[in-house]
Every structure is written in structure tokens, then in C-alpha cells.
C-alpha positions in Angstrom: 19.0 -55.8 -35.6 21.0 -59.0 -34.7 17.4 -60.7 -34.0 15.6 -59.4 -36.7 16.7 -61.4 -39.7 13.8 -60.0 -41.8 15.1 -56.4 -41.4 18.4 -57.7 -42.8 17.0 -59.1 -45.9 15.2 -56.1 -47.0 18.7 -54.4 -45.6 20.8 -56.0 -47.7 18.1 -55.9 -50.4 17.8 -52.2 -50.4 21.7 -51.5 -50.2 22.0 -53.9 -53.6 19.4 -51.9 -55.5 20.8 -48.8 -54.6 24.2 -49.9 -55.8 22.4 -51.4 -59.2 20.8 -47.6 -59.5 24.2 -46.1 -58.9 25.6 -48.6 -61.8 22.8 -47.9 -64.3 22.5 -44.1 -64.2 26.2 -44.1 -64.5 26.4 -46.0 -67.6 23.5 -43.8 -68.5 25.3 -40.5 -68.3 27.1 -38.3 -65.9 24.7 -36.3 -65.3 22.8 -38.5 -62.8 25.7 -40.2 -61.3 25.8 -37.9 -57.8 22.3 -37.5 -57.7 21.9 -41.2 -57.3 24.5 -41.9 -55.0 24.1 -39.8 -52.3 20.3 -40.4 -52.6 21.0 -43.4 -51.2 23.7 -42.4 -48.7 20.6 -40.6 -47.3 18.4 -43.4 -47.4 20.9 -45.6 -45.8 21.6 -42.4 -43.3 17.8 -42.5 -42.6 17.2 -46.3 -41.9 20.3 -45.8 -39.1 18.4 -43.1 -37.8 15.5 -45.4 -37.0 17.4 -48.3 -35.9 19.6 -45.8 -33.3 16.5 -44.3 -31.9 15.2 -48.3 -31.4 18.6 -49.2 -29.9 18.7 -46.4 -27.6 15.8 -48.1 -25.7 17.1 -51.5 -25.9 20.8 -50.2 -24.5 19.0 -48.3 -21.5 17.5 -52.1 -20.4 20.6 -53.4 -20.7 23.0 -50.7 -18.6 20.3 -50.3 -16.1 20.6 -46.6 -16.4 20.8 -43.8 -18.9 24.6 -43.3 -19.7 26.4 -40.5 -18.8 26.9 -37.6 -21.1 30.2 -38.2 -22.5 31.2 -41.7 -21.4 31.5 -44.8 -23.7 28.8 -47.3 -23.6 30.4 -50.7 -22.8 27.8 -52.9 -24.9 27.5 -52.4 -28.6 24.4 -50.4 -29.6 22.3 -51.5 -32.4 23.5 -49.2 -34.7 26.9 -50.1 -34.0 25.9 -53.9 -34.8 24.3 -53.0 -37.9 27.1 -51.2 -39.2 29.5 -54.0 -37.9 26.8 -56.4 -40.6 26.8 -53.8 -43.5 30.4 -54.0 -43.6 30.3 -57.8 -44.9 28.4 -56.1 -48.3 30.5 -52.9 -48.6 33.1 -54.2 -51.2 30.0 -55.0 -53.5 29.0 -51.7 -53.4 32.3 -50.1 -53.7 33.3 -52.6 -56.5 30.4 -51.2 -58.8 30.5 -47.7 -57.9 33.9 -46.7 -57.3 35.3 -47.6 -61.6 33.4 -44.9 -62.9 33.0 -42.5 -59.6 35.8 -40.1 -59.5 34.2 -37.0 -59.1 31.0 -38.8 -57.1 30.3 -36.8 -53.8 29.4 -38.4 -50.5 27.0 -35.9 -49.6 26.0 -32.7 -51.7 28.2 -29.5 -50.3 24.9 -27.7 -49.5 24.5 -30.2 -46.7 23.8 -28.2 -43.2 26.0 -29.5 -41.0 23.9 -28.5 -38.0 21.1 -31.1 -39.7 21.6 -34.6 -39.0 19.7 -37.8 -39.9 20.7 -39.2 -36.8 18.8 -37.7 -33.4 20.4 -40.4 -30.5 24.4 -39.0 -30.9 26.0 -39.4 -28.1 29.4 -38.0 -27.7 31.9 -40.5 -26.8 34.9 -39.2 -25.1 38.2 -40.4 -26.1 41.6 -40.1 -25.0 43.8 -38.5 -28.3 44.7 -41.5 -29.6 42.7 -44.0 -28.2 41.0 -46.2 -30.7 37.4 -46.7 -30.9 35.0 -49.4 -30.6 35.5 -52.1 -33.2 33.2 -50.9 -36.5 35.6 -48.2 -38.3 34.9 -50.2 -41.5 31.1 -50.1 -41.3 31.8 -46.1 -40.7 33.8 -46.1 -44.0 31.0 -47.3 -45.8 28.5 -45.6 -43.9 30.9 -42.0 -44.6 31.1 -43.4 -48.4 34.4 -42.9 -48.6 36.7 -43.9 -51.9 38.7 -47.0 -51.0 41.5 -46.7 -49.1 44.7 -48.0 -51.0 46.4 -51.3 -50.8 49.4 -50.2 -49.2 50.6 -54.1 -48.6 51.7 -54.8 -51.7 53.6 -51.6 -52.7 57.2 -51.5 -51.8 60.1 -48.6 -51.9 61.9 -49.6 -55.0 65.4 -49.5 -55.4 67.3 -48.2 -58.2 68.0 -51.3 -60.0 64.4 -52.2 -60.4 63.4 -48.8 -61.8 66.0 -46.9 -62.7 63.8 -44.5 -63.9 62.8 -42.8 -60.7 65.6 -40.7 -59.0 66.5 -41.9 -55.6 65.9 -39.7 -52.5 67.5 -39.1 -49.6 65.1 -37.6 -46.6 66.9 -35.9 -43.6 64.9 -36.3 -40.5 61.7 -38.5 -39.6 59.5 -36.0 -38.0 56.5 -35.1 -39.3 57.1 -33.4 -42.6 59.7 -36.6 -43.5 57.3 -39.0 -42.4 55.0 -37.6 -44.8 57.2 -37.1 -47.5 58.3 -40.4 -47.4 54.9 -42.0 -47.6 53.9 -39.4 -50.8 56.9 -41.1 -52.5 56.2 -44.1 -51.4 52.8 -44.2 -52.6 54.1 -42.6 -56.2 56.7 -45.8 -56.0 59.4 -43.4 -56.1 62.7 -45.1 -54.0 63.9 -43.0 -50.7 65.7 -44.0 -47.6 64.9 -42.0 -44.4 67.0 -40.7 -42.0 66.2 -39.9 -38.7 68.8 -38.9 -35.6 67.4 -40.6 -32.6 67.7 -43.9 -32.5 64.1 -44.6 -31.0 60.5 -42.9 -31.1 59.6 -41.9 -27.9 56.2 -40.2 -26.6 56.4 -36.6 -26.4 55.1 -32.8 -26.8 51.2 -32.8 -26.5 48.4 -33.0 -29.0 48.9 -31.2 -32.5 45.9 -29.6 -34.4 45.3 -30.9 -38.0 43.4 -28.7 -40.1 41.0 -29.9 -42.6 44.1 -28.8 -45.4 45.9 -31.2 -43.7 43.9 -34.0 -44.0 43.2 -34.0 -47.3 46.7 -33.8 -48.5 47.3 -36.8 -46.2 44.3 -38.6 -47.6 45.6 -38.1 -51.6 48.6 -39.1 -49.9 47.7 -42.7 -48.6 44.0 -43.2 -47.4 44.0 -46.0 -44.8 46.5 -43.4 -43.2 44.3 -40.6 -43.1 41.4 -42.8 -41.9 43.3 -44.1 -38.7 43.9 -40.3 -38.0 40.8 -39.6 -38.5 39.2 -42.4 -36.3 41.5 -41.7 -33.4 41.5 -37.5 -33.1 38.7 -35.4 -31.7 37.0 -33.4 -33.6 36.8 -29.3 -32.6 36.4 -27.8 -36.4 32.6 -28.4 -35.9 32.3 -26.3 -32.4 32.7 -22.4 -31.6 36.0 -21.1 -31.8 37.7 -18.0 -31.9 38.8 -15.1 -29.8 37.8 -13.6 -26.8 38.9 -10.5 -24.2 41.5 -12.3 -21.6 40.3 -10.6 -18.7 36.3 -10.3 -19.1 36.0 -13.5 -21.3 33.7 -12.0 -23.6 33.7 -13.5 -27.2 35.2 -10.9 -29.5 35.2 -12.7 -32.6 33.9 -16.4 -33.4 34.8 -19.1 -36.0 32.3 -20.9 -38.2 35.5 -23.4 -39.5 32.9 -25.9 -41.0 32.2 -23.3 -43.7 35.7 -24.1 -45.8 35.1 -27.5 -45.0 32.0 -27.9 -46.3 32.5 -25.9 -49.4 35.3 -28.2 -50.3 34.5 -31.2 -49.0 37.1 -31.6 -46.8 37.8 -33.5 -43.0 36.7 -31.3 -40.1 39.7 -30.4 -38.4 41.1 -32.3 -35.5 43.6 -32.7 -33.1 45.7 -35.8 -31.8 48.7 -36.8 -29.6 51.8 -36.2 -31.5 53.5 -38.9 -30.9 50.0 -40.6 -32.0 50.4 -39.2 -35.6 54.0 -40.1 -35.4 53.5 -43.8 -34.4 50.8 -44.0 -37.6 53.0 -42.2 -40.1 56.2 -44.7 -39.2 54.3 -47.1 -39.2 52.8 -46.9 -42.6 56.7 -46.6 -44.1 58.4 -49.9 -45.1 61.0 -51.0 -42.5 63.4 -51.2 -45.1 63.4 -47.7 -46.3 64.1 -46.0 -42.7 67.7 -45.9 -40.7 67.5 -44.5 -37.5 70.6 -43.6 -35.4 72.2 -41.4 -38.2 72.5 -37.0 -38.8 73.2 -36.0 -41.7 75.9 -33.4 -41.4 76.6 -32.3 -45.0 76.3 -33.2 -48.5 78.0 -32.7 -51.7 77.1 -32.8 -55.8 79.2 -34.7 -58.0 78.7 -33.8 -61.6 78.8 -36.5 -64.3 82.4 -35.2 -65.3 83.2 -36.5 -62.0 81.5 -39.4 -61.5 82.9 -42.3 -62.1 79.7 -44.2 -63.4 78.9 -41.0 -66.0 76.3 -40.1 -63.9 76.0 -37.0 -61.5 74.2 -37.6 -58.0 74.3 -36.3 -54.8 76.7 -37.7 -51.7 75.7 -37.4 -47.9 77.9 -37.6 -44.7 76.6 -38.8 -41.7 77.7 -37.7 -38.0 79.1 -41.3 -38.0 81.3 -40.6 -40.5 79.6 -43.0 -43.1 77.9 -42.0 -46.5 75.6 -42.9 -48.8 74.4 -41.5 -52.2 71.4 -40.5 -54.1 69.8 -38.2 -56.9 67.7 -35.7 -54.4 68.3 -34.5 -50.9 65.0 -33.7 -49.0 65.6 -31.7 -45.9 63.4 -32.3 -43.4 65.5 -32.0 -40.0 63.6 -28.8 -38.2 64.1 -25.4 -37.3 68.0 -25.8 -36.9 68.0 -27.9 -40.5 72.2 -28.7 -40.7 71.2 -29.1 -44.9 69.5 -25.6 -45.2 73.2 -24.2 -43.1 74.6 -25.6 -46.4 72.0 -24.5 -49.0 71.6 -21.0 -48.0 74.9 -19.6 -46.8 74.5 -16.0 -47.7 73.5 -13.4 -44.9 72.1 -13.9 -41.7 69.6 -17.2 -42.3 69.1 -17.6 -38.1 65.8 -18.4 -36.4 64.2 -15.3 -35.0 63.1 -15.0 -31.7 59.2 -14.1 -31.7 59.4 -12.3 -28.5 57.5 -15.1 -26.6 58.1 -17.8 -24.3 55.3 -20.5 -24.0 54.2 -22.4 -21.4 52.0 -25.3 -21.6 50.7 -28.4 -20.3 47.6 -30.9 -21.1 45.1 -30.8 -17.9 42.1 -32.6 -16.8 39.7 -30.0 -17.4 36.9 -29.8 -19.7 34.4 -26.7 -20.0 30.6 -26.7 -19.4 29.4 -26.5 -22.6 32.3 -28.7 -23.8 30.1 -29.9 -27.1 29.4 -26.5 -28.2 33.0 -25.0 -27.5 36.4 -26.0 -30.0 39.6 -23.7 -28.9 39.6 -20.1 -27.2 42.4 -17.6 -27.9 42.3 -15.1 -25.2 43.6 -12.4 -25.8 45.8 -9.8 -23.6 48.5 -6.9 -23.6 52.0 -8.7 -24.0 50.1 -12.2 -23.2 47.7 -14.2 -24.5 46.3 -18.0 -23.5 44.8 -20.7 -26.1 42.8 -23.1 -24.8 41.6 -26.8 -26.9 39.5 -29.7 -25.9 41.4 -32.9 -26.7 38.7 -35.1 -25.9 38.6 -37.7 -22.5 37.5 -34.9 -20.3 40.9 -33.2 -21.0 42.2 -29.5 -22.0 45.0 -28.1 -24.2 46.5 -25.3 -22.9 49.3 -22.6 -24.2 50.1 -19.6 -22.1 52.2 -16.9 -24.0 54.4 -14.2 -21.9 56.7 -11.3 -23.6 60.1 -11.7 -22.5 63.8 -11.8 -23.6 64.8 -14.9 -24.9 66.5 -17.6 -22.7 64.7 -16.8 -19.3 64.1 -20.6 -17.6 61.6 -20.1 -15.3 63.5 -22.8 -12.6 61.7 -21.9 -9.1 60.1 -25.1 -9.0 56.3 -23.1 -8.8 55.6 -22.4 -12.6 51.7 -22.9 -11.8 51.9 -20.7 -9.4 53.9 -18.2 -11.1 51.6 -18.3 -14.3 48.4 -17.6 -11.9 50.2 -14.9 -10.6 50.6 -13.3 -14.1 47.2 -14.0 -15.2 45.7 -13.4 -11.9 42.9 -10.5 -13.6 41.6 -13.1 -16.2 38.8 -14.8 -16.8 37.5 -17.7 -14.7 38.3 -20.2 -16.9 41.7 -19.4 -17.7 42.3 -19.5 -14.3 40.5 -22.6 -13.9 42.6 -24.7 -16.1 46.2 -23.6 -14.6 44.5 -24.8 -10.7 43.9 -27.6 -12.6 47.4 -28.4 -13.7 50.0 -30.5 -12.1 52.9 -28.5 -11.8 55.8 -31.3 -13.6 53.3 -31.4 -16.5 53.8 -27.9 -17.2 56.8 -27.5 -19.8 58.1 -24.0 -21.5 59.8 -23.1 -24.5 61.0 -20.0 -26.4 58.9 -19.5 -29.4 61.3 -19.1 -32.8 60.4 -18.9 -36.9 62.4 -18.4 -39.3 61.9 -15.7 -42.4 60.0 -16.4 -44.9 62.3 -17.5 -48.3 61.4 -18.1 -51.6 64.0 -20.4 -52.8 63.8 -23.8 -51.2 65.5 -25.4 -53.7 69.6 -25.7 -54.7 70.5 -28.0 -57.0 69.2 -31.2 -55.8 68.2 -30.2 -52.6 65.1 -29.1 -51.5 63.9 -27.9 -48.2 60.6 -28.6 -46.3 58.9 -28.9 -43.3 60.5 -26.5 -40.4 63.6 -26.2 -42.8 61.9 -24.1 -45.2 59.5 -22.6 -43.3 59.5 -23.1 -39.7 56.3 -20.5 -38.3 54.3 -19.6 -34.5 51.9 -21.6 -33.4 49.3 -19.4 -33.7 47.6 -20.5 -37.4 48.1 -24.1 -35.8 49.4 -24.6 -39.9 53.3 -25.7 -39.0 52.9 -29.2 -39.0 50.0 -28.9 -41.4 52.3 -26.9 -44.4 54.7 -29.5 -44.0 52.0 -32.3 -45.4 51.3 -30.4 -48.1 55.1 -29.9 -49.0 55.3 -34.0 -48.6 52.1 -34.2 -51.1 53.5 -31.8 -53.8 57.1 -33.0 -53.7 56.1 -36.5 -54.5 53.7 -35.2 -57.0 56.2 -33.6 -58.6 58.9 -35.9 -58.8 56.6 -38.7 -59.9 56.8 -37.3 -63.7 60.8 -37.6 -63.6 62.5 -40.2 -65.9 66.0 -40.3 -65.1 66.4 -42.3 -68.4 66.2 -38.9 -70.2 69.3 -37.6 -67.9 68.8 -35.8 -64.5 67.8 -32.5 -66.0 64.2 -33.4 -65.0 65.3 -33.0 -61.0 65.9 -29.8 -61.2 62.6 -28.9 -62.9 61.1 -31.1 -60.6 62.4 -29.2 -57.3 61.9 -25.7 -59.1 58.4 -26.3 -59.5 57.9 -27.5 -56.1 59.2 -24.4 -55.1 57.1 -22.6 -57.0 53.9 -24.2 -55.8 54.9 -24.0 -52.5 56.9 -20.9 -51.6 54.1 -18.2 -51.6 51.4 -19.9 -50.0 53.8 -21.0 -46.9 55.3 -17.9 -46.7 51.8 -16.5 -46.8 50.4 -18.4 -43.9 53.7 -17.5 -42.0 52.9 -13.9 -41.9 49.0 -15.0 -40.7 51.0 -16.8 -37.6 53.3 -14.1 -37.1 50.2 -11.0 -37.4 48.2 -13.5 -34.7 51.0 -12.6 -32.4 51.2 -8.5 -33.0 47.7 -8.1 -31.9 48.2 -8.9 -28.4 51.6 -6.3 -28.2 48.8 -3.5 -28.8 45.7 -5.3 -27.4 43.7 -2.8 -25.0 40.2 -3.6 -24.6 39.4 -0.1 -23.1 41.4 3.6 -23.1 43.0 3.6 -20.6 43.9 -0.1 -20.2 47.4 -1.1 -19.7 49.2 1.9 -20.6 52.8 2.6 -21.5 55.4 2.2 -19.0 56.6 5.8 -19.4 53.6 7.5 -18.1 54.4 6.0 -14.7 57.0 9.2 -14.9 54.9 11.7 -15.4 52.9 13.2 -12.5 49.0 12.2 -12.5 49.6 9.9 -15.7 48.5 7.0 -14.1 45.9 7.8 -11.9 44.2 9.3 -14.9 44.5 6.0 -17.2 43.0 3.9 -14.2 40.2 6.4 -14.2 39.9 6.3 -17.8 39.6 3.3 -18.2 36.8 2.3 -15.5 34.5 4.5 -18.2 35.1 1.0 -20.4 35.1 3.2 -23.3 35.9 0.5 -26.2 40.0 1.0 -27.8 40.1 2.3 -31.1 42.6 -0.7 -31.9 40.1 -3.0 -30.0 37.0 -1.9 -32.7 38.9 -0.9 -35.9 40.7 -4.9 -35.5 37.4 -6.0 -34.9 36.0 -4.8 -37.9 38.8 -6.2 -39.7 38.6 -9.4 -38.9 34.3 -9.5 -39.0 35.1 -8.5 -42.6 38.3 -10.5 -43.2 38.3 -14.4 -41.4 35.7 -16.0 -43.1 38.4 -15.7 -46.3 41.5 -16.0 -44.4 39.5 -19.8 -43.1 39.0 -20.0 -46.9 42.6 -19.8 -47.9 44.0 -21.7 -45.6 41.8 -24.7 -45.9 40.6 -24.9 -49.7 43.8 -23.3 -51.0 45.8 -26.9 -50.5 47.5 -28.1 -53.8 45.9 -31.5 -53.7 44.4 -32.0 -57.6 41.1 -33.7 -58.0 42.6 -36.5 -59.4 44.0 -37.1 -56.2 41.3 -37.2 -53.6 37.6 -37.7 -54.2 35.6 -34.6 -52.4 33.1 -35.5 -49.6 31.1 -34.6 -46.7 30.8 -36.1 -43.3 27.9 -36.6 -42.2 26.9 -35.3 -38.3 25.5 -38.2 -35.9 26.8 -41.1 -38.6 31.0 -40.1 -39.4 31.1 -37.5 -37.2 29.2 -36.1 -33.7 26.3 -34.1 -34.0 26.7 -30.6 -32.2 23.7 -29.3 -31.2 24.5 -25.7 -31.7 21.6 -23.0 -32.5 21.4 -21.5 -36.3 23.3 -18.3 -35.3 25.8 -19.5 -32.7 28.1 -18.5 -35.1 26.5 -14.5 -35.4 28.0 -11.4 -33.5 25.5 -9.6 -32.2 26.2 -5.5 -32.5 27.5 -3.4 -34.9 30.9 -5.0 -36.2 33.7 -2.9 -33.7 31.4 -3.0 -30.9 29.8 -6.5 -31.4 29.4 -9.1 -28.8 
């Protein structure tokens, strides 16, 4: 399109008459005002279409060859240069559409994801975290997305410039404090972070961000979200699920676009950790983060005892200094020193899950990489999950039944872990041989009972603190968000100039917003991890250790189970879940707390915003009656 200045004219013609329609059915009525503008998202979807399928000839002159399935093309397509022009005319747009928009949709909900207006996709593979080519802001426009907010000029005021917002006090920067502190940030509420270590350093592997996820982080700060977005890979549009450990057979699949869609929400994603950790930091003023300093306790002064009349909260440090403020936010993990002092009544200790965990991030990627998300295997006492995280690379968990505390420290874990899982499928097996053995690390898997009282005075739990839960939902770092989003959300309607009594109902309503629905998703984690203690794909498939006492026991079982009669467990948990997942997706994902006033819902669009799968109608569809379904 760069030689073709006539096709830009009527380009930029067509996108300001669209934008004029949009205007004049708005200040017509509401009635017409989605209609019109995602009529013209699709028109605009449908002149890239055309230009892509030109381009695609054009880029195979000019590479020699057809590029490989998966690699990133090294000159810009044409598409890429025409959403690099239509970027120059996107605030013109926006400007006119986006003062009486709120509620306007990107694309209706009934949009089929599977359909796309754009047929010459190719999927680019990325390492997590590794930017893309230079044209994210035509692909904000392209996405029609509400503008991202300004967050140059907003600063973390201090007390003496609005002394009507209660000053926080956030222990620990991981995550859940990251996020918290950009929610009050972007509610101009004043906070000070603080995080132990005295330096971010790369660590732990990719994290999975669920579409509930991303839309508290876009009503938290949008120009966040969106650098998220652009740098994870998308696996919430592919086939996931479950599958039988040691045949491999599917034995229950995923549609996770379904929640998405029916919310307009972000398809769910994962990225390097310490990715999302370098973004989040980042977006937090300088000024409002100390690093280097623990907080090791705390104590309330009332306004009897303060000697400026007014109550607030003091906090030690493990350097012996202090500081004060009207809330405490604790946000400092599993082993939260804040929550030792808020809850001090029976035994609040982390409980062991009865799992150890092994994983590692290998160079691996499956065959049909484009159609497949994450695999949970599933096995008796053990079960292996599985995620493509994009640049030809693999995800991998491996989950073994053991006492707590048991290092494995022989200096052959990969061999070990082949060992265990030597009668599983292929491709489990494939991605351990392709494993380097000092990428491999282990950890004992702990959560904590769920509570429903995070709050004590002025001092509220979240993140890990409050509800620290298995891996298995993939919702740990996920619930924390949402806790960041609603805290702010609530605190934002305090005015300390009517006295501090507005804290308290501040932090009792975040508790109540937030207590049942992370303690909810908790015991979704924790039930993910029963089913493989009784998994048993056949009768007579790993039975109980005591029958190798009795005489015969054994040799019966084996013979038993070569019949590959189906478990009762096996088909009633089958059934269970045909019947059950589609609304336990639901909940999770569309039953975030962000309001409407918050976040504008939308649709990405496959082949423009986000890759195009090409995945058959019912790739989703067990095939059988549900127990004995394939």
C-alpha cells in the first residue's frame, strides 16, 4: 500500500466517513450507536483482508521463499505497513467516538471466533516476552480498543496535597502489590510500596493470565494491559483440557473462548513472570516504591493517642526504621509476617497439598502446536501439565505424592522423573528427553485455608496472604489482580475529612466482595488435585497397596484390568465434568468484580488482534455417550 497513494486516499476517506456515521447516529440515539461502529470495524477488517492476501504475494518475491510455518518474517508485510499508516488517523477517530461510547462494543459477542476476515494469518512465534514488530498502535485501532490512559501525568499524591485520601502502606512488590499499587495509583490515592529484595531479578517460568485477569488489569490501567497483551502468547483460543496419562486419550476438552466471548473479555495468555513483573514496576512511580525493607510488624494508634488527634497505623521495618500511614495492605506471600499478626488465633499455617512439583521450560513444541493450548494428564498419585509458551517452547509441571521436604539431590532429576512416568504417553515423555537437567527446579506445593475475614482494623490482606491456592486453576496470581482492582475501588470513595471511620467500611467491603469468590476458586484448585489420588482409568488399574498381602490379589487386578473395562470413578467424573466445566469456565472468567464503568467490553478479532486457529466446528465435541466419551 506504500506505492499506491490512491488506495490511501479512499483509505483515509472511508475510515473519516465511518467515524462521521459513528458521530451522527450517536447524537441520533443510542440505539444505533454499536450497530454503526462495529459495521465499520468489519469493513475496515475486510479491506485488510484484501490487502494481506495482496501482500502475501509481494512478501514471497521478496524472501525468495515461502516462510516457514511459525517463523517471523523479517520484512514488513503490507498489512503491517498499512496498519503502521492508519495509526497517523486513529486519534481522529477515537476523538469522535470514544465521548459518547461507553458501552460501544468492538465486535458484537455473537462473533464466531473460528470465522475470521483475515485468510493469510500466519503464526509468529515469540519468545514470552519478546516484543513484536513495530505496529502495536495500528493493532489498537485495528482491535478498536478504548484509549489507553495517560498515565504520564498522574502522580502518587502525598498527604499534604490531598488530605482527603487515606495513605497506604503495601507490604511486598510481587504481583498482587504491584497491582495494587497501580489500582491506587490510577484512583490517585497516595501509597508507598515495600518490597524486601533490594533488586528484581529474572526468575520462576511463565505464569498463565486468564481472561479475568486481564480485564481487571485493563480497568486497572490500559497501556498496561496492552503491553501484556502484545508480549504473551495466546493458548485460550486452542484445545485444552484433560487427558488419560498413560494412553493420552482426550478425556475432557476445553472450549475457553466461550466465557471470553460472552463477556468480551482478553483470551487468556501466558508470559514470563518476571516479564509481567518488569511491566507492572515499571508502570509505578519511582517515588512511591522502597526496596531493601520487610515489614516485620505494625501497630494502631488511636486518636486518644496520637499526638496530632488523628489515629493511623505505624510499621516497623527489619531495619529497625518506621514509617506511618492510614491502611496496611499485605501483600508479602504465603508466609505474610502482617497476616502472623492479624490472625493470631488457632493454627493459621500453610498446608502441605501432598505434592511436590517439578518443572522446567523446554524446547519442545507439539505437532499440531496451533490447534493444542495446555494438557493436564492425569494419573494415580501423579499428574503432568503441559503449555505452549510460544518460540517453539513447552511449559511443563510434573506432580508426585510424597511427604513434604524430600529434595530430590542425586544430581539425575530427568532421569528420575522418566523413571516415574516411564508408562505414559509419548509426549509426556517427549518433553522430559527434551529437558536440560539444571533447568529442572522442584518445589513442595502449599495453600493456605480458605478465611473469610481479611480484614483487621486497618489492615487488609491480599494476594498469597489471604488466599494463597495450587496451581491447578492457574487463578493464584490471577485472584490477586482482582483483589488490587477492588481494593482501590473501594478506597477511592473514602474522605478522610469526615474522620477515618470510612477505612474500615472501606476494607469490610472489600472483604466482602472478595472473600467468597477466592475462597470459591481455592477449593476448584484444591478438587483439581483429589482427582488424581483416585484416578484409575480401568478396574483393576493401580490398586491399593494392601492387596499385595493377600494371596492372588494382584495377579487378579493385572488381569482385570487388561479387560480395560472403564472405572466407575473414571465415567461418573466424567459425566460430571461434561455437565459441569462449561459453568465452572463461566465463573471463573465472567464472575470478576470489574463494573462496566470501568472497562469497555470487546472482542478480538482472529487474523487482525489475535491469530486465527484453524480448528474444525466440533474440535471442541466429545464424541460418545458422556462417561465413556472420547
Amino acid at each position: 500500500t506504500s506505492g499506491s497513494p490512491l488506495l490511501w486516499t479512499a483509505t483515509r476517506v472511508f475510515w473519516t466517513l465511518g467515524a462521521s456515521i459513528t458521530r451522527t447516529r450517536v447524537e441520533e440515539g443510542g440505539a444505533n450507536r454499536s450497530v454503526s461502529s462495529c459495521s465499520f470495524e468489519r469493513a475496515v477488517t475486510r479491506r485488510i483482508s484484501l490487502v494481506e492476501k495482496q501482500g502475501s504475494k509481494e512478501e514471497g518475491k521478496m524472501l525468495g521463499s515461502s516462510t516457514k510455518r511459525g517463523m517471523t518474517r523479517r520484512l514488513p508485510s503490507s498489512t503491517t505497513r498499512m496498519r503502521m499508516r492508519m495509526a497517523s488517523v486513529a486519534s481522529e477517530r477515537r476523538v469522535l467516538v470514544s465521548t459518547t461510547t461507553s458501552s460501544v462494543m468492538r465486535i458484537p459477542h455473537s462473533h464466531d471466533a473460528s470465522s475470521s476476515s483475515s485468510s493469510s494469518w500466519r503464526r509468529r512465534k515469540r519468545v514470552v516476552g519478546r516484543p513484536r514488530p513495530p505496529h502495536q498502535a495500528a493493532r489498537a485501532v485495528l482491535d478498536g480498543a478504548p484509549p489507553a490512559a495517560d498515565t504520564s501525568s498522574s502522580s502518587c499524591l502525598d498527604s499534604d496535597s490531598d488530605s482527603g485520601k487515606p495513605r497506604v502502606i503495601i507490604a511486598g512488590g510481587g504481583i498482587g502489590g504491584l497491582c495494587a499499587a497501580l489500582a491506587l495509583q490510577s484512583k490517585g490515592i497516595p501509597f508507598t510500596l515495600y518490597e524486601k529484595v533490594k533488586e528484581y531479578k529474572p526468575f520462576g517460568g511463565p505464569i498463565q493470565l486468564q481472561c479475568n485477569a486481564l480485564e481487571s488489569l485493563e480497568a486497572i490501567d490500559m497501556s498496561v494491559a496492552r503491553q501484556i497483551m502484545d508480549l504473551g502468547t495466546i493458548t485460550g483460543d486452542r484445545i485444552n483440557g484433560l487427558l488419560d496419562g498413560k494412553t493420552g486419550e482426550w478425556y475432557l476438552r476445553f472450549d475457553t473462548r466461550k466465557p471470553a466471548l460472552k463477556k468480551g473479555l482478553p483470551l487468556t495468555l501466558v508470559l514470563n513472570r518476571y516479564v509481567l513483573l518488569d511491566i507492572l514496576k515499571g508502570a509505578v512511580k519511582p517515588e512511591s516504591m522502597t526496596l531493601g525493607k520487610r515489614v516485620e510488624s505494625y501497630e494502631e494508634v488511636s486518636a486518644e493517642d496520637s499526638p496530632t488527634g488523628k489515629a493511623f497505623v505505624e510499621v516497623r521495618f527489619d531495619d529497625g526504621s518506621k514509617t506511618i500511614g492510614d491502611v496496611i495492605v499485605a501483600a508479602d506471600g504465603i508466609n505474610s509476617t502482617v497476616r502472623k499478626q492479624v490472625r493470631t488465633r488457632g493454627n493459621d499455617e500453610a498446608t502441605y497439598s501432598g505434592y511436590t512439583c517439578y518443572t522446567a521450560t523446554c524446547d519442545f513444541e507439539l505437532e499440531d502446536v496451533e490447534k493444542i493450548g495446555y494438557q493436564v494428564y492425569l494419573g494415580n498419585g501423579q499428574y503432568f501439565v503441559a503449555s505452549d509458551v510460544g518460540e517453539g517452547k513447552t511449559q511443563w509441571y510434573a506432580f508426585k505424592a510424597q511427604e513434604p521436604g524430600i529434595k530430590d539431590e542425586s544430581g539425575d532429576v530427568r532421569g528420575n522423573l522418566l523413571e516415574l512416568f516411564k508408562d505414559w504417553s509419548a509426549d509426556v515423555r517427549a518433553r522430559f528427553e527434551a529437558t536440560l537437567e539444571e533447568d529442572i527446579e522442584q518445589r513442595d506445593i502449599y495453600d493456605r485455608r480458605p478465611v473469610f475475614n481479611w480484614v483487621k482494623g486497618k489492615v487488609a490482606l491480599l494476594g498469597d496472604s489471604a488466599h494463597s491456592m495450587q496451581p491447578n486453576m492457574g487463578q493464584g496470581g490471577c485472584q490477586a489482580i482482582e483483589d488490587g482492582y477492588v481494593l482501590a475501588d473501594v478506597l477511592s470513595r473514602c474522605n478522610m475529612e469526615e474522620g477515618d471511620g470510612c477505612i474500615q467500611q472501606a476494607l469490610n467491603e472489600y472483604g466482602r466482595r472478595r472473600c467468597a469468590r477466592a475462597a470459591s476458586i481455592h477449593g476448584f484448585a484444591r478438587s483439581a488435585a483429589l482427582m488424581t489420588t483416585t484416578w484409575r482409568p480401568y478396574l483393576g488399574s493401580d490398586p491399593y497397596s494392601f492387596y499385595s498381602y493377600i494371596p492372588g490379589a494382584m495377579q487378579f487386578w493385572s488381569a482385570l484390568e487388561k479387560l480395560k473395562i472403564p472405572h466407575p470413578g473414571k465415567v461418573i467424573g466424567q459425566v460430571m465434568m461434561m455437565v459441569s466445566i462449561d459453568l465452572i469456565l463461566e465463573y471463573i472468567a465472567c464472575g470478576g468484580p470489574v463494573s462496566e464503568e470501568d472497562r469497555v467490553k470487546y472482542c478480538q478479532v482472529p487474523g487482525v488482534g489475535v491469530p486465527k486457529r484453524d480448528l474444525p466446528k466440533d474440535a471442541f465435541k466429545m464424541n460418545g455417550i458422556p462417561g465413556f466419551a472420547e
